[in-house]
C-alpha positions as protocol buffer text, in pm:
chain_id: "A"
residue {
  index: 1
  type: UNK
  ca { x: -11020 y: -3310 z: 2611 }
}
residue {
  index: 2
  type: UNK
  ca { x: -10827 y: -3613 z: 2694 }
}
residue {
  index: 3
  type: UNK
  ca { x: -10404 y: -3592 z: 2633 }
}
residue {
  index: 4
  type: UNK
  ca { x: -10266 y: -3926 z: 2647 }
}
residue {
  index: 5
  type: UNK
  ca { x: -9821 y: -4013 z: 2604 }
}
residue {
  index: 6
  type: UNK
  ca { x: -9785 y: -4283 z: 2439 }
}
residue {
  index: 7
  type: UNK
  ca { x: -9443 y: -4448 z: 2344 }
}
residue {
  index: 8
  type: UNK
  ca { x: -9542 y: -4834 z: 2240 }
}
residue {
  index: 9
  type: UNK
  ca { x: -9610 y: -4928 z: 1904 }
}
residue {
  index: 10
  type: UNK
  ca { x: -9805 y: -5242 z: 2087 }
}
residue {
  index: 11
  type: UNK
  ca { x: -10053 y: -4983 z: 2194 }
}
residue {
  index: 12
  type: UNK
  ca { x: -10411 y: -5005 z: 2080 }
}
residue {
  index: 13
  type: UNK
  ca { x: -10488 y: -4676 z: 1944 }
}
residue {
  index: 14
  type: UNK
  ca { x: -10156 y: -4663 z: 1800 }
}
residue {
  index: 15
  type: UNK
  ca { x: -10288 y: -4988 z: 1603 }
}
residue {
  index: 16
  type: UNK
  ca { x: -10635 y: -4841 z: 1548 }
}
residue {
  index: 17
  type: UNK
  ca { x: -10462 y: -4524 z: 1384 }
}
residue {
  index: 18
  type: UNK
  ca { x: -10214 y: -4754 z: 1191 }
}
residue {
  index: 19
  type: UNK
  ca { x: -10534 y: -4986 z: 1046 }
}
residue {
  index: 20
  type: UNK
  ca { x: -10648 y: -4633 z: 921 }
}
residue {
  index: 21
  type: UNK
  ca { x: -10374 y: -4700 z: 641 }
}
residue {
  index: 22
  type: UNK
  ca { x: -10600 y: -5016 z: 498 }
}
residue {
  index: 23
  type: UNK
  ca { x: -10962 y: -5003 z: 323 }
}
residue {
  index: 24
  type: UNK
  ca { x: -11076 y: -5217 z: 524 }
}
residue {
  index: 25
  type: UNK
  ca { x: -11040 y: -5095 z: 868 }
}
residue {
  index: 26
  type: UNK
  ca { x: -11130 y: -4758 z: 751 }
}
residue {
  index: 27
  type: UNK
  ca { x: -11454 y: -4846 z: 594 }
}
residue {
  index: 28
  type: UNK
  ca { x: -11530 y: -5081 z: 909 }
}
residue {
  index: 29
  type: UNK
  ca { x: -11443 y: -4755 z: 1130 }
}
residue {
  index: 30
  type: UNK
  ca { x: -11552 y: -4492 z: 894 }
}
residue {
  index: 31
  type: UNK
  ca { x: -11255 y: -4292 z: 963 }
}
residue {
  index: 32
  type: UNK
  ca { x: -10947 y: -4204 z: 759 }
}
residue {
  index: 33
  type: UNK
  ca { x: -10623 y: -4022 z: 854 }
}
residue {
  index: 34
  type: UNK
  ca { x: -10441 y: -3678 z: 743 }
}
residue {
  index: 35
  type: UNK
  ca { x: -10081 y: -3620 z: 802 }
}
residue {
  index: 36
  type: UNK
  ca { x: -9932 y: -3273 z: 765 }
}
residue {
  index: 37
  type: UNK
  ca { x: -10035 y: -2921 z: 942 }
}
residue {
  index: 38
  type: UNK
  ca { x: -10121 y: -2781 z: 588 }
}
residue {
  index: 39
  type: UNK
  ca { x: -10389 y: -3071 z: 567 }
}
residue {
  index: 40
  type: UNK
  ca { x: -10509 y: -3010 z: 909 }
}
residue {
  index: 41
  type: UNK
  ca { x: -10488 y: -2645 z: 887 }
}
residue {
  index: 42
  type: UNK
  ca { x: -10714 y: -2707 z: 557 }
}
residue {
  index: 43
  type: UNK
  ca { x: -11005 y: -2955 z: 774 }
}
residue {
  index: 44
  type: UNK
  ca { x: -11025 y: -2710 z: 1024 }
}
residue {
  index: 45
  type: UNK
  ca { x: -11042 y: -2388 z: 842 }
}
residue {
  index: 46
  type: UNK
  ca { x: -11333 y: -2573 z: 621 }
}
residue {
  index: 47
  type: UNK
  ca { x: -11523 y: -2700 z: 984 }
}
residue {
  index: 48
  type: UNK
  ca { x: -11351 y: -3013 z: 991 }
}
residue {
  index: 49
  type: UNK
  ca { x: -11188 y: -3098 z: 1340 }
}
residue {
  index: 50
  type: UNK
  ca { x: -11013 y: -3400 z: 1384 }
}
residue {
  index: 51
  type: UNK
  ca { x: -11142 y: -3626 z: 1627 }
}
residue {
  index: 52
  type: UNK
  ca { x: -10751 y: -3759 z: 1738 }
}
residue {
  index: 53
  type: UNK
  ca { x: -10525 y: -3563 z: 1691 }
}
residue {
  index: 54
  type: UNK
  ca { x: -10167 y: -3714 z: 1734 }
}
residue {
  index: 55
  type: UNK
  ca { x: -9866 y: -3471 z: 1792 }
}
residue {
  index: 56
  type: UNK
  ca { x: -9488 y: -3556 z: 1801 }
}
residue {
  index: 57
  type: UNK
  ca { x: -9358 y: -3471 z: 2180 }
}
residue {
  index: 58
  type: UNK
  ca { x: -9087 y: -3331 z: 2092 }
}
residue {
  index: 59
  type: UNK
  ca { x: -9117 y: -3104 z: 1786 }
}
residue {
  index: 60
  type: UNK
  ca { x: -9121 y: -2706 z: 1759 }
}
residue {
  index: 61
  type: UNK
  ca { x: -9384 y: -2505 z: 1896 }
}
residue {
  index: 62
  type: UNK
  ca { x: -9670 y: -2399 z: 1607 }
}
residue {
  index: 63
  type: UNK
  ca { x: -9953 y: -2130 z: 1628 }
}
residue {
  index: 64
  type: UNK
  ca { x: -10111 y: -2348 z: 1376 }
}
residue {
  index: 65
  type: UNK
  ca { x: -10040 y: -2656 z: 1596 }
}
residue {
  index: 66
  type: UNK
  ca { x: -10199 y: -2508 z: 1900 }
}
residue {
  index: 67
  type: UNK
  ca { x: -10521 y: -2338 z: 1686 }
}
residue {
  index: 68
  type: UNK
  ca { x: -10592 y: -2697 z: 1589 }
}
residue {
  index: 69
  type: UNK
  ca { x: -10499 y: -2867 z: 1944 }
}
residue {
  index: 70
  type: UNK
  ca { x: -10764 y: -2599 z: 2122 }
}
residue {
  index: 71
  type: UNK
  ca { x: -11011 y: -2743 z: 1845 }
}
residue {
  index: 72
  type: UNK
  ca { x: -11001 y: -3051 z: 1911 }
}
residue {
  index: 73
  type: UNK
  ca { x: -11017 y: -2982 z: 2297 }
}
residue {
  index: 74
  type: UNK
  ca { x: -11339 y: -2751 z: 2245 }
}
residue {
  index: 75
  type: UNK
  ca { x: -11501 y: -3056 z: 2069 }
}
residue {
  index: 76
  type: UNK
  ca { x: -11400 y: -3261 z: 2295 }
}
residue {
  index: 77
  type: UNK
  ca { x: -11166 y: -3519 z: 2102 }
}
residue {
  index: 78
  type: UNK
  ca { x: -10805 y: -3638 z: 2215 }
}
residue {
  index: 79
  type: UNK
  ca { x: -10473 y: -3532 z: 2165 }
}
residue {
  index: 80
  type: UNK
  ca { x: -10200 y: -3834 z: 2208 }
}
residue {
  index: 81
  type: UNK
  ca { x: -9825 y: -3694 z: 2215 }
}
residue {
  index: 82
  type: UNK
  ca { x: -9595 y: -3965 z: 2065 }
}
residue {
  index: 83
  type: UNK
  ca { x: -9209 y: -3983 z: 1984 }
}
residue {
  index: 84
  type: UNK
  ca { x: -9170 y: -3847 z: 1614 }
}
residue {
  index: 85
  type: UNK
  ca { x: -9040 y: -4166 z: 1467 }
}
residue {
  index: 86
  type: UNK
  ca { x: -9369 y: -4369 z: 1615 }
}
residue {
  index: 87
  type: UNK
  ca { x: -9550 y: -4099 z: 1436 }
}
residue {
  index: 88
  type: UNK
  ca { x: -9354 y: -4155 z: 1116 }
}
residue {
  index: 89
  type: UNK
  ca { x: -9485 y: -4543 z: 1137 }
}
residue {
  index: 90
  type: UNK
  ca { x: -9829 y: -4486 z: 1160 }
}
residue {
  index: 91
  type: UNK
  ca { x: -9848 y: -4264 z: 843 }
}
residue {
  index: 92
  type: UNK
  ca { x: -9577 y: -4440 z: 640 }
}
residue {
  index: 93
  type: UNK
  ca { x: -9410 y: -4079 z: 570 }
}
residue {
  index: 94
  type: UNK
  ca { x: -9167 y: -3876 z: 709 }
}
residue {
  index: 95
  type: UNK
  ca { x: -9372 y: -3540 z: 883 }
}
residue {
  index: 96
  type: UNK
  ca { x: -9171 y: -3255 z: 915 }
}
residue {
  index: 97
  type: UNK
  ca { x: -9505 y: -3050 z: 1103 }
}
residue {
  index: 98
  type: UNK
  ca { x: -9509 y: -3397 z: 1337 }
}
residue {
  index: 99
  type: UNK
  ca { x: -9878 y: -3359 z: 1352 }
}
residue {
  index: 100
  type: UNK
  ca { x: -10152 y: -3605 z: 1179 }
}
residue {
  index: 101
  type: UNK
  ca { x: -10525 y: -3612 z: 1268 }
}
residue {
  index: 102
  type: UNK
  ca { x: -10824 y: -3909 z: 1248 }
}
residue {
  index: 103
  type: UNK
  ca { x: -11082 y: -3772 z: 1093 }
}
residue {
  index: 104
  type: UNK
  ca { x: -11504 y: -3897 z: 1073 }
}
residue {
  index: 105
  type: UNK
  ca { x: -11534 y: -4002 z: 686 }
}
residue {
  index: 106
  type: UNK
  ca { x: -11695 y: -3747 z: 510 }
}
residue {
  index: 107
  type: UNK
  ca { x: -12116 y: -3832 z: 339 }
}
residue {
  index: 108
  type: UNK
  ca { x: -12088 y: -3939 z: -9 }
}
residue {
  index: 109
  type: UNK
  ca { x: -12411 y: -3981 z: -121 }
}
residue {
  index: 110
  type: UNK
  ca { x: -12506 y: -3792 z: -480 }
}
residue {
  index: 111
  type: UNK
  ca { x: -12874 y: -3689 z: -283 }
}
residue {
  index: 112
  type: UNK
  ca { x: -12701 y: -3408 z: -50 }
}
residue {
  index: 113
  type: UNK
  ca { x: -12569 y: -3213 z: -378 }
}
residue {
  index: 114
  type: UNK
  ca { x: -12705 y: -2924 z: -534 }
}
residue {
  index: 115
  type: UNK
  ca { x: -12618 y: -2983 z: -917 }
}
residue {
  index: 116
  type: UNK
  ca { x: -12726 y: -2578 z: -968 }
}
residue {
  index: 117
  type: UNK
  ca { x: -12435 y: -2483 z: -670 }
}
residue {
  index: 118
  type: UNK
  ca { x: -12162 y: -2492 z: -903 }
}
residue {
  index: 119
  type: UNK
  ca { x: -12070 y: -2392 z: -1289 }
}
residue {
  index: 120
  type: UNK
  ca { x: -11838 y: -2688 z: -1326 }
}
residue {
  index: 121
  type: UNK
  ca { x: -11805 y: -3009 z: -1167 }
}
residue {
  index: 122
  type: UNK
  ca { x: -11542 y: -3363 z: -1182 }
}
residue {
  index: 123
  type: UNK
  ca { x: -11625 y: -3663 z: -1285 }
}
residue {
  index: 124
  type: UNK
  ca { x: -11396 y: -3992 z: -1255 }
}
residue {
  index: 125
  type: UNK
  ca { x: -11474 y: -4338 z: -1385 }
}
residue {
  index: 126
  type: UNK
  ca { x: -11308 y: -4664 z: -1245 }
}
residue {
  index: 127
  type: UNK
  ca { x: -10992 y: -4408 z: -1156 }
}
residue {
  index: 128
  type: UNK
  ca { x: -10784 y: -4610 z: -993 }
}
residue {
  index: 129
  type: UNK
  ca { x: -10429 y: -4447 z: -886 }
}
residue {
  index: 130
  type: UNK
  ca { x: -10508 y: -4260 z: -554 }
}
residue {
  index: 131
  type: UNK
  ca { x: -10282 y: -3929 z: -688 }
}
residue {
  index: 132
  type: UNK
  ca { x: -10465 y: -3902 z: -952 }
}
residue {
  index: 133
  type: UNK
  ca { x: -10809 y: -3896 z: -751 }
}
residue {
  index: 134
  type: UNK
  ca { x: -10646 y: -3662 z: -488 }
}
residue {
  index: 135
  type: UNK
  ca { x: -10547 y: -3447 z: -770 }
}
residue {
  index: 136
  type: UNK
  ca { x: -10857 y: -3405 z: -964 }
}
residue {
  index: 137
  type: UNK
  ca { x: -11016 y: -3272 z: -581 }
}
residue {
  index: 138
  type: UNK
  ca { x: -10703 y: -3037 z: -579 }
}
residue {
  index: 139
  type: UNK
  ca { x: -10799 y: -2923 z: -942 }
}
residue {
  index: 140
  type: UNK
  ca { x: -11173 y: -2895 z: -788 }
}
residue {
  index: 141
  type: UNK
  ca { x: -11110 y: -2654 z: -555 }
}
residue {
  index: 142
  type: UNK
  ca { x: -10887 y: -2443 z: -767 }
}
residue {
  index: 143
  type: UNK
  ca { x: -11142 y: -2393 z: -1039 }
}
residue {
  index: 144
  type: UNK
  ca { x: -11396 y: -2375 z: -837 }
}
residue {
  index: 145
  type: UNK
  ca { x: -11603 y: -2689 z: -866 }
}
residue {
  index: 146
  type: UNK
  ca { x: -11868 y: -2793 z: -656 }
}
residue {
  index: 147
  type: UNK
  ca { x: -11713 y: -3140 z: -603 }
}
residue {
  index: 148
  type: UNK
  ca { x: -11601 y: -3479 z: -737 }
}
residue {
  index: 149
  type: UNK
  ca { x: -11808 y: -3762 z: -839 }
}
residue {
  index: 150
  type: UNK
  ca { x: -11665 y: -4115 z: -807 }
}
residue {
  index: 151
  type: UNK
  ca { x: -11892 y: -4305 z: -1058 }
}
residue {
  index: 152
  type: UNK
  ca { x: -11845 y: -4685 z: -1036 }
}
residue {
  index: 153
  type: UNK
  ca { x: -11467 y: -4889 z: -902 }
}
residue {
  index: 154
  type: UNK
  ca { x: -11242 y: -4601 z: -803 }
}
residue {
  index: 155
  type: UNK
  ca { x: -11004 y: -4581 z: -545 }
}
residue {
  index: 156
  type: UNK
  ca { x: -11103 y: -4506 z: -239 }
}
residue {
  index: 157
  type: UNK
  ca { x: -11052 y: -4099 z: -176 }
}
residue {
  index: 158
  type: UNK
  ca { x: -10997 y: -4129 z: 198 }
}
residue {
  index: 159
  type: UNK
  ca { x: -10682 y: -4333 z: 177 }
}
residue {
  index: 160
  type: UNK
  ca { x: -10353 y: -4147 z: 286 }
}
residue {
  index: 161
  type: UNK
  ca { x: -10190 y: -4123 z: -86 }
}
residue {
  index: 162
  type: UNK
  ca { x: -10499 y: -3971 z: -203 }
}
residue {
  index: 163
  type: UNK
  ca { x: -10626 y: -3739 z: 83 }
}
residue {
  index: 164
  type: UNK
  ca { x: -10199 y: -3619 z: 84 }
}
residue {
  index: 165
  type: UNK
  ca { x: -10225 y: -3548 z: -297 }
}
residue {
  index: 166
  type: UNK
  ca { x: -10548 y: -3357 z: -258 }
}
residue {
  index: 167
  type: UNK
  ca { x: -10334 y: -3117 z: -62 }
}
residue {
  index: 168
  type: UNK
  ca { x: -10629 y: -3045 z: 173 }
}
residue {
  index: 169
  type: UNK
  ca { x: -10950 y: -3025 z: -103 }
}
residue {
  index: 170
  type: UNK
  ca { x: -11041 y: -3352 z: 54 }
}
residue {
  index: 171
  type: UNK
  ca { x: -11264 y: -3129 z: 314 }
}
residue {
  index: 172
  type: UNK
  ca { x: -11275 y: -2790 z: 95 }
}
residue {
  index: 173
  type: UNK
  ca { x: -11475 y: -3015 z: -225 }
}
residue {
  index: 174
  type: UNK
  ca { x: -11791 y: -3187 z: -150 }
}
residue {
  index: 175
  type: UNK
  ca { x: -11763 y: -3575 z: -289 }
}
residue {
  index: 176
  type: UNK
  ca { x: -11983 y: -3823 z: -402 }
}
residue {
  index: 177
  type: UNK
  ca { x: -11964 y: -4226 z: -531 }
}
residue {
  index: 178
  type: UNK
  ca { x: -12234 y: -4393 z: -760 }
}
residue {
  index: 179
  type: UNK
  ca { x: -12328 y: -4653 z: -1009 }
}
residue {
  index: 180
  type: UNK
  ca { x: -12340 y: -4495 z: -1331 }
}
residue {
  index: 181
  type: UNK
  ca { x: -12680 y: -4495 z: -1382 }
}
residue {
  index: 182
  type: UNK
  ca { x: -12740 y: -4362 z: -1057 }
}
residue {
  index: 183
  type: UNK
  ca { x: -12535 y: -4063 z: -1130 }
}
residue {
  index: 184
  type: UNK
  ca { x: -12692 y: -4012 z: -1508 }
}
residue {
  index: 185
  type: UNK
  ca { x: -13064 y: -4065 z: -1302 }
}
residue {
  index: 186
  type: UNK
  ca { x: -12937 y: -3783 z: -1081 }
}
residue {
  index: 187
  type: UNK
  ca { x: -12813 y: -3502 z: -1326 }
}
residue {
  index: 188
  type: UNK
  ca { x: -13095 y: -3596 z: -1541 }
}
residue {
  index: 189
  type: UNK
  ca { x: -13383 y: -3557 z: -1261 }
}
residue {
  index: 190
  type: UNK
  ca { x: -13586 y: -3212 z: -1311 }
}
residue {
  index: 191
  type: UNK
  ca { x: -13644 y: -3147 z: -980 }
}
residue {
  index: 192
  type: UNK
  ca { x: -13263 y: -3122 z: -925 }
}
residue {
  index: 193
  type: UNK
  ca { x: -13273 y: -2797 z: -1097 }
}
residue {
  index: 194
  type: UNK
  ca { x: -13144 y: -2712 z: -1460 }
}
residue {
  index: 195
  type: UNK
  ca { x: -13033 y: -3044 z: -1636 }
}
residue {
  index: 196
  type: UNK
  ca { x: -12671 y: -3108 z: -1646 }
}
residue {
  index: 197
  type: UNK
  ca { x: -12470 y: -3088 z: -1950 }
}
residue {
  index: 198
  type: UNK
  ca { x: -12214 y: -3439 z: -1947 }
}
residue {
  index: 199
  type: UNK
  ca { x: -11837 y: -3368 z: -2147 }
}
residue {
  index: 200
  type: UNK
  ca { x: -11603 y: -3584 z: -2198 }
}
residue {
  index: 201
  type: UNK
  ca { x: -11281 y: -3566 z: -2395 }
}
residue {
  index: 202
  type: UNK
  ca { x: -11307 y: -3854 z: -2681 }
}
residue {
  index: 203
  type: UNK
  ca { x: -11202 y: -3885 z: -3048 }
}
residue {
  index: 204
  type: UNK
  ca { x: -11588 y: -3988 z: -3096 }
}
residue {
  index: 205
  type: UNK
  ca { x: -11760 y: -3749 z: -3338 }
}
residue {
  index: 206
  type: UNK
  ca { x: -11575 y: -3501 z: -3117 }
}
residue {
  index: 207
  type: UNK
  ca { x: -11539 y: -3123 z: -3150 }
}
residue {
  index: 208
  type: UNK
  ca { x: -11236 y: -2896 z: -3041 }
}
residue {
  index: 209
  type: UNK
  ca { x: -11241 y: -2884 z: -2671 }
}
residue {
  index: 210
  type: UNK
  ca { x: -11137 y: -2494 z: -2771 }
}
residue {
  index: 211
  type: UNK
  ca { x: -11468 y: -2271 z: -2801 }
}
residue {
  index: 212
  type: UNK
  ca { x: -11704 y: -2618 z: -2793 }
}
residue {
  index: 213
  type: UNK
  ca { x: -12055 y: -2482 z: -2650 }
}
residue {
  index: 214
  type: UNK
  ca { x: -12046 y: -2525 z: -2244 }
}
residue {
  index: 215
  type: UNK
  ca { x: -12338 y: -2493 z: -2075 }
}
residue {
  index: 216
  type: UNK
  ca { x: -12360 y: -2504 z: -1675 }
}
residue {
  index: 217
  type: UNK
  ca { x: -12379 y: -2716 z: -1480 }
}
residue {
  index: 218
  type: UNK
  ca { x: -12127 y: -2901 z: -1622 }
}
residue {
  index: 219
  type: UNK
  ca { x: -11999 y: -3202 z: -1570 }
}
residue {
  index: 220
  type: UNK
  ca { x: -11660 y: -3291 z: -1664 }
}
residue {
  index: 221
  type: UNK
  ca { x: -11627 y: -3685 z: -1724 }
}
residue {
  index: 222
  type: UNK
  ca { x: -11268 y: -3833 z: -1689 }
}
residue {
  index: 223
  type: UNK
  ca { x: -11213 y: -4212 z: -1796 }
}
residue {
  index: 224
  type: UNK
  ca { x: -10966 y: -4501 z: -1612 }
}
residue {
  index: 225
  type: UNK
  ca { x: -10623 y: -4417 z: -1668 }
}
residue {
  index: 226
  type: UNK
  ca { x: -10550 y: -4735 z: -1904 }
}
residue {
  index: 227
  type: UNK
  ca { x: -10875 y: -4755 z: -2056 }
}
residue {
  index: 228
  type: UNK
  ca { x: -11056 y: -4461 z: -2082 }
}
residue {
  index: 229
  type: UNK
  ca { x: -11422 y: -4445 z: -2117 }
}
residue {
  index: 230
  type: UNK
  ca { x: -11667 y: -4738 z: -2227 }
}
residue {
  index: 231
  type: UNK
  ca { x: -11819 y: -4677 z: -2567 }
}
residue {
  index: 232
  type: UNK
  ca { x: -12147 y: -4646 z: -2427 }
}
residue {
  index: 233
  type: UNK
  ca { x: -12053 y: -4380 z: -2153 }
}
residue {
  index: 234
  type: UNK
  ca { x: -11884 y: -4167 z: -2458 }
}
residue {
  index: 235
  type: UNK
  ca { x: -12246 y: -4183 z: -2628 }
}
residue {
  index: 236
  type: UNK
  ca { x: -12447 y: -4054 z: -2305 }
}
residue {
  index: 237
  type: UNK
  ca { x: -12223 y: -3780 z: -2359 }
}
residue {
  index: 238
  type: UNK
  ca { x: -12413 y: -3456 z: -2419 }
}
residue {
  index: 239
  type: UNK
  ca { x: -12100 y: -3329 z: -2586 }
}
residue {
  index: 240
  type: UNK
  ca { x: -11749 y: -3507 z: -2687 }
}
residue {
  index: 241
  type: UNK
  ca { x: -11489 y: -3287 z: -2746 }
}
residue {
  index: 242
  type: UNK
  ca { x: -11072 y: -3391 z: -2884 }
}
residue {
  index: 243
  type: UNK
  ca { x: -10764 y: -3212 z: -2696 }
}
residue {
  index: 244
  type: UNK
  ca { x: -10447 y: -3214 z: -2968 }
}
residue {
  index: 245
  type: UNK
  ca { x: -10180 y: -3423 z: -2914 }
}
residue {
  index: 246
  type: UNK
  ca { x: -9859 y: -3256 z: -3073 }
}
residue {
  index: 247
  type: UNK
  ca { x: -9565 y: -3480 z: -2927 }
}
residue {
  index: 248
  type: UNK
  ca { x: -9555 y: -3815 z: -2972 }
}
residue {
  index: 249
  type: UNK
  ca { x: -9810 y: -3876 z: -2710 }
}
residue {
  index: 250
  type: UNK
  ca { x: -10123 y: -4011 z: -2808 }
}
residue {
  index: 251
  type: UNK
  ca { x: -10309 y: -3880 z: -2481 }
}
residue {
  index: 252
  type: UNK
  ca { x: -10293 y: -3692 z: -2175 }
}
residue {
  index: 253
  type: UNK
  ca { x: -10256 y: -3821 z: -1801 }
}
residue {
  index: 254
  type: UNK
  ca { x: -10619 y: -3878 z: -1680 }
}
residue {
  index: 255
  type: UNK
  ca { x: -10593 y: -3572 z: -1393 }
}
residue {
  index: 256
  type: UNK
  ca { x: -10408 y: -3366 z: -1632 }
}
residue {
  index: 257
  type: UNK
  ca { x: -10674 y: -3402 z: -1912 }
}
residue {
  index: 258
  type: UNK
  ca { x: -10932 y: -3324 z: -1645 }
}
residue {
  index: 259
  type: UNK
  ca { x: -10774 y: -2990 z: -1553 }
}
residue {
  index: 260
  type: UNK
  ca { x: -10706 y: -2897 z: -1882 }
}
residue {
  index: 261
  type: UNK
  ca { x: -11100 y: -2926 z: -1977 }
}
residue {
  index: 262
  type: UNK
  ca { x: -11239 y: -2762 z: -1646 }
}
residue {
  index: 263
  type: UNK
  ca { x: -11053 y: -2459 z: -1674 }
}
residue {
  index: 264
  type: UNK
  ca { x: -11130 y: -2439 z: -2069 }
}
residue {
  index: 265
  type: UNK
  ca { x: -11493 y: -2457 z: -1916 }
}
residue {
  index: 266
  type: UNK
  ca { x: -11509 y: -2175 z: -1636 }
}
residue {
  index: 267
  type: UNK
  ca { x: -11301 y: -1973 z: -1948 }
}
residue {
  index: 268
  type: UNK
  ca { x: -11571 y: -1997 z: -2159 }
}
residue {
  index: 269
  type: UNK
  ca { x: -11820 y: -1927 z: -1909 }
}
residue {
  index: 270
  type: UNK
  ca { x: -11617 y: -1581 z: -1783 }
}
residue {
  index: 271
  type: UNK
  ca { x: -11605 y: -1471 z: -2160 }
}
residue {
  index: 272
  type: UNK
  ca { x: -11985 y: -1522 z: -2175 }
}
């Protein structure tokens, strides 16, 4: 393991790290960046070690901190000690752990899932507010899911706002980005296993999303915030099903509406 001080914002890793923070230089490096022990605690209890790991020089000793630091030195990464506010510049937010890690960017391809591995799975179309994509992975993991599927212009799910608000299901739920007839190609394919059954929550020829007929695997399909879904990804729907709106609200926050449906899902598949 190499351990590096460094005390310069003009350094060239500390640039590298700060790039991290733009699409760009993360897709050209395929790497993205986690801030927080909770997040790192999260990678590296799931396999995931970071490949830099960048500590604040002066902060309180951790067990945590020094679990991941011997990580990263058994796989042979580096460990760069900084002064806290440096740290605080290269992940635009104040970090009370002073610890943030560089991670490889996870595979996203829809051909390395198993369709039959979970009961319930996410779906986002053209989502495009970073929370909202970390918190659909949060929601994920806590029912369960066997991952999210970004189907056509989402945001990106390694940037910092969205790995933060997945709260560390960025490396616990297995993700995946297609075209939207790539995905419908894949969860239609036989030899993927049992065909999977495509919901949506619509007020097209709809049913109460209450004690509708689940069937697994399924996919839970959740539209752009503004928008919603197009008309003709409603109709590939195998089943469209209405959530009441009681308040003056006419709909639910994209994430929220998500959550709402995949736990009425894995409810209706404990009762049965």
């Amino acid at each position: 393991m190499t351990r590096r001080l460094i005390t310069s914002f003009s350094n060239e890793t500390v640039k590298r790290v700060r790039s991290l923070r733009d699409k760009k230089h993360r897709r050209i490096e395929r790497r993205f960046l986690a801030e927080g022990l909770r997040l790192l605690t999260e990678a590296l209890d799931s396999g995931h070690v970071p490949e830099l790991l960048l500590m604040a020089s002066k902060r309180d000793p951790h067990p945590l901190v020094d679990r991941i630091e011997q990580a990263v030195e058994v796989a042979g990464g580096e460990v760069i000690e900084l002064p806290e506010d440096l740290l605080t510049k290269i992940t635009g937010k104040d970090n009370p752990q002073a610890v943030a890690g560089v991670f490889a960017e996870l595979a996203t391809g829809l051909s390395r899932l198993d369709r039959n591995a979970a009961p319930v799975w996410l779906v986002a179309h053209a989502m495009r507010d970073p929370g909202n994509l970390g918190t659909m992975l949060r929601t994920g993991d806590a029912v369960g899911a066997g991952g999210l599927i970004l189907i056509d212009d989402c945001a990106d799910p390694f940037s910092v706002e969205a790995v933060r608000a997945s709260m560390g299901a960025i490396f616990t739920q297995s993700l995946a980005q297609a075209g939207w007839g790539e995905f419908l190609d894949w969860m239609r394919t036989p030899e993927q296993g049992s065909p999977g059954q495509l919901v949506a929550a619509s007020l097209r020829d709809a049913q109460p999303y209450r004690g509708a007929p689940y069937v697994g695997p399924c996919f839970v399909l959740v539209g752009n915030e503004s928008r919603g879904l197009p008309e003709e990804y409603e109709l590939a729907c195998d089943l469209r099903v209405t959530m009441p709106m009681k308040g003056r609200a006419d709909s639910l926050n994209a994430a929220v509406a998500g959550a709402v449906l995949a736990y009425e899902v894995i409810a209706s598949f404990d009762k049965g």
